[in-house]
C-alpha positions in Angstrom: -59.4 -55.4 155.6 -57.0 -57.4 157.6 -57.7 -60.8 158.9 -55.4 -60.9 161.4 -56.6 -60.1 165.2 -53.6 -58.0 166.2 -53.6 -55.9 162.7 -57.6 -55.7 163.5 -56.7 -53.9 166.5 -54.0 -52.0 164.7 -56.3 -50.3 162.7 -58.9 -49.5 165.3 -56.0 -47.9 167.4 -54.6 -45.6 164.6 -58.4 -44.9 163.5 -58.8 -43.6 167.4 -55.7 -42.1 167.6 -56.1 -40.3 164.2 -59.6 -38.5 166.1 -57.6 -37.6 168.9 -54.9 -35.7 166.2 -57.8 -34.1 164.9 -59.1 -32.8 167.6 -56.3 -31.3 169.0 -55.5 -29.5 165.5 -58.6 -28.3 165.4 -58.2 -26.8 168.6 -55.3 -24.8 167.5 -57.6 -23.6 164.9 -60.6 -22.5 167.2 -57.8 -20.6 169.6 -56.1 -19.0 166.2 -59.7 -17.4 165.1 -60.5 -16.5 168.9 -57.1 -14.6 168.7 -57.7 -13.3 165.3 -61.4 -11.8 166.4 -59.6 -10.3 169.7 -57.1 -8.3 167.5 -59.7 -7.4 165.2 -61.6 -6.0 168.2 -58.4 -4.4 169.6 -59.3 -5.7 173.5 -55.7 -5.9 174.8 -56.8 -7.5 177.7 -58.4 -10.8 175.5 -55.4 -11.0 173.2 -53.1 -11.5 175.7 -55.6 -13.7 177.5 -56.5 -15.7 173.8 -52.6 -15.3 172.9 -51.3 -17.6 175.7 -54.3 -20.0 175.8 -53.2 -20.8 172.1 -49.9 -20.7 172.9 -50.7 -23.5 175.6 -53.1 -25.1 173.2 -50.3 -25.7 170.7 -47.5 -26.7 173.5 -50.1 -29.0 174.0 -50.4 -30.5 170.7 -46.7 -31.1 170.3 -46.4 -32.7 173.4 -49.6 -35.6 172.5 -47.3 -35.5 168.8 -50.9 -34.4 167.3 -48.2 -31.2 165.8 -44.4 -31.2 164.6 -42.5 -28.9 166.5 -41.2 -26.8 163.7 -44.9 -26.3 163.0 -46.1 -25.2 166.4 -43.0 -23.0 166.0 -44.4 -21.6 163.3 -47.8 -21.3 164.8 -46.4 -19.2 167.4 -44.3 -17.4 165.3 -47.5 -15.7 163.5 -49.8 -15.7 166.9 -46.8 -13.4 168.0 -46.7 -11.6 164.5 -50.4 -11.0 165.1 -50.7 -9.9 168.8 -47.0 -7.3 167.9 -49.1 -5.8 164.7 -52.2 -4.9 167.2 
């Protein structure tokens, strides 16, 4: 534990900050299995509805730096994969 006020708050901030990350990626997560379930179900109007929410959800991410780019990239890559198979 550090004993240094400024390192206290250091360590509360990236604790808060690491949340935040967390939430966001598990956000991309929920979206993915909502757009998974829609192509299972073969609605075209909910996978292209689920399909650009996650897209969005993901720009999202990036943008916070909760995701790398070349992994929302990659994200997108197989949401677009997934929708182009249904």
């Amino acid at each position: 534990m550090p004993n240094i006020k400024q390192q206290k708050k250091r360590v509360r901030i990236a604790a808060e900050e690491r949340l935040e990350n967390l939430r966001y990626a598990s956000t991309v997560k929920t979206f993915t299995r909502r757009l998974q379930a829609a192509v299972s179900d073969g609605d075209r109007d909910r996978i292209s509805a689920e399909h650009s929410e996650l897209v969005r959800q993901i720009d999202k991410a990036v943008a916070k730096g909760a995701l790398h780019r070349n992994t929302a990239a990659r994200k997108k890559a197989q949401a677009a994969k997934l929708v182009s198979g249904s």
